[in-house]
Structures are given as C-alpha cells and as structure tokens.
C-alpha positions in Angstrom: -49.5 -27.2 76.0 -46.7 -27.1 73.3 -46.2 -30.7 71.3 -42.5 -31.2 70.9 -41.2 -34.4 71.1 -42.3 -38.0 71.0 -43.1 -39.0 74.2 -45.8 -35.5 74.1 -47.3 -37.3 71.2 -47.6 -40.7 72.9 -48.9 -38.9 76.4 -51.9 -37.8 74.1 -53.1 -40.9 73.0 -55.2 -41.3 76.5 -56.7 -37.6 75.7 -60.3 -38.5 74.7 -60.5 -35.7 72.4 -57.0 -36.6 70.4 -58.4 -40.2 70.1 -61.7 -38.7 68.4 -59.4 -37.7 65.3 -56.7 -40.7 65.8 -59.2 -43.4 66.3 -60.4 -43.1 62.5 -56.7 -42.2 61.4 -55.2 -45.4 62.7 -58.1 -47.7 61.7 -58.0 -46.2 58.2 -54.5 -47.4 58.0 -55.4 -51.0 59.6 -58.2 -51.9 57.1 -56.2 -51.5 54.4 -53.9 -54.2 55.9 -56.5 -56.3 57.0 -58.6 -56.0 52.7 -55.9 -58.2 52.0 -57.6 -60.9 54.1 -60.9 -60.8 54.2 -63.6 -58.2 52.5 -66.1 -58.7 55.3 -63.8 -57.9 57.9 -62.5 -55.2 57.0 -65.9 -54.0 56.6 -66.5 -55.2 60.2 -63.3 -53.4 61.2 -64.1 -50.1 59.5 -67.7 -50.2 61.1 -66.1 -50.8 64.9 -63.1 -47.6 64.2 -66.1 -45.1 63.2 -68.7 -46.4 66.0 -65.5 -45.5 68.9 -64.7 -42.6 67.7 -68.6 -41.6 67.8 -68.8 -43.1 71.1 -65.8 -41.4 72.5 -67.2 -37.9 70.8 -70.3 -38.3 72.8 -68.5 -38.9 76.2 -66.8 -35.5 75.3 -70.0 -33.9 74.9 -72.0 -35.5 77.6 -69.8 -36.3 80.1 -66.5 -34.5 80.1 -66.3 -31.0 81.4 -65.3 -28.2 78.7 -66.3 -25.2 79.8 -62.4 -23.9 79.4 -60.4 -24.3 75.7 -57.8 -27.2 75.9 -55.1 -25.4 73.3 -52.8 -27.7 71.5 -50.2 -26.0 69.6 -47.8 -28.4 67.2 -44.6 -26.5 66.9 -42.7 -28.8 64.5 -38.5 -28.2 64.3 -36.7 -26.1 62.5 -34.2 -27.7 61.1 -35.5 -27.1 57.6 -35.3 -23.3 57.9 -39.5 -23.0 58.3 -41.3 -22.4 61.0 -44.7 -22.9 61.4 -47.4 -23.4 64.3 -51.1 -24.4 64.4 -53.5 -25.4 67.4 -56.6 -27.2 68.3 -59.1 -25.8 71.2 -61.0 -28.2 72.3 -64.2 -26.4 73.7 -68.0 -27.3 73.9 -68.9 -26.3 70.5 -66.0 -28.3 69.1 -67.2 -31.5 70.6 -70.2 -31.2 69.9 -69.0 -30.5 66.3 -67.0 -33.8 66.5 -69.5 -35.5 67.8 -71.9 -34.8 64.8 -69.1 -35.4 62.2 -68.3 -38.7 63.3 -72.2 -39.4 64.3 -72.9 -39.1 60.1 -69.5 -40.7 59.7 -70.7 -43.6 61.6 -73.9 -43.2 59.5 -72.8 -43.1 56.6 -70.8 -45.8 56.6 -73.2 -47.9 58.0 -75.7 -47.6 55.0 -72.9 -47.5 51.9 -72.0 -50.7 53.3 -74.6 -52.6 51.0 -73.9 -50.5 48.2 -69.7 -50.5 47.9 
C-alpha cells in the first residue's frame, strides 16, 4: 500500500494499528489546548489518550489476525528535488511490541501523575 495523497491518510485513521501511534499523537496535541483550562483535566485527558491506545494495542495482539506483514510505505513528493521512502510492517511481533510500549506508557503515566 503506497500513501500518496490525503484522502490515503484519512482512509487510515479506521486502521487499528495506525490509531495505536495517532491516538497518543493527537491527544498530545489536545492536552496542551485543554492545560489552558483546567490542570486536572488535562491530566484526566492525557490518562484516557494512553489507556486507548493500550487498549487498541491489545485488540491487535489478541484479537486481530497478523500472521501476514501489512507494509505501509510513505512516499512523500518530489517537488523539492529529494526523494525518500520509509515503511511500517505491521506483524505479530510488532504488536506485540506496541502493545508493551504503550502498556508502560499507560503505566507510567499513571504513577508520575502524583509526582508532576
């Protein structure tokens, strides 16, 4: 599958394995926004984004079939003159390598809450 335009990018966002890396990207961006109103719930907030993306790594573990490599290859224009590509595979081992990143993620955030 070769990301090119737009509407490629938006068709990804029901992907469960693209939300596992979007989920804490976008709700990164949200607390910030929401700081400016209330310190405990953005705290709140920031708890909920890491908890999903945990969840929705486990459902790729558990419950979703990988026993084939889903490659994703970004091939961004070239209208500056470079040209480069990179890819994600999405196999077993790399949900289950999500799934403990954002398991400690969801960890650690949940015990540096009374400290920050």
């Amino acid at each position: 599958m070769i990301i090119a335009t737009i509407n490629d990018i938006i068709g990804l966002l029901g992907q469960p394995w693209f939300l596992v890396f979007a989920v804490p990207i976008i709700g990164s961006v949200i607390s910030v926004l929401i700081a400016k109103f209330s310190s405990t719930a953005r705290t709140i907030f920031a708890m909920i984004t890491v908890g999903v993306a945990a969840l929705i790594a486990s459902t790729l573990v558990f419950i979703e079939d990988l026993h084939t490599q889903v490659p994703l290859k970004f091939m961004p224009s070239t209208a500056i003159g470079q040209y480069f590509a990179t890819a994600i595979n999405v196999d077993a081992l790399g949900a289950f390598m999500a799934l403990v990143a954002s398991g400690l993620g969801f960890l650690i955030a949940l015990f540096s809450i009374e400290y920050m």
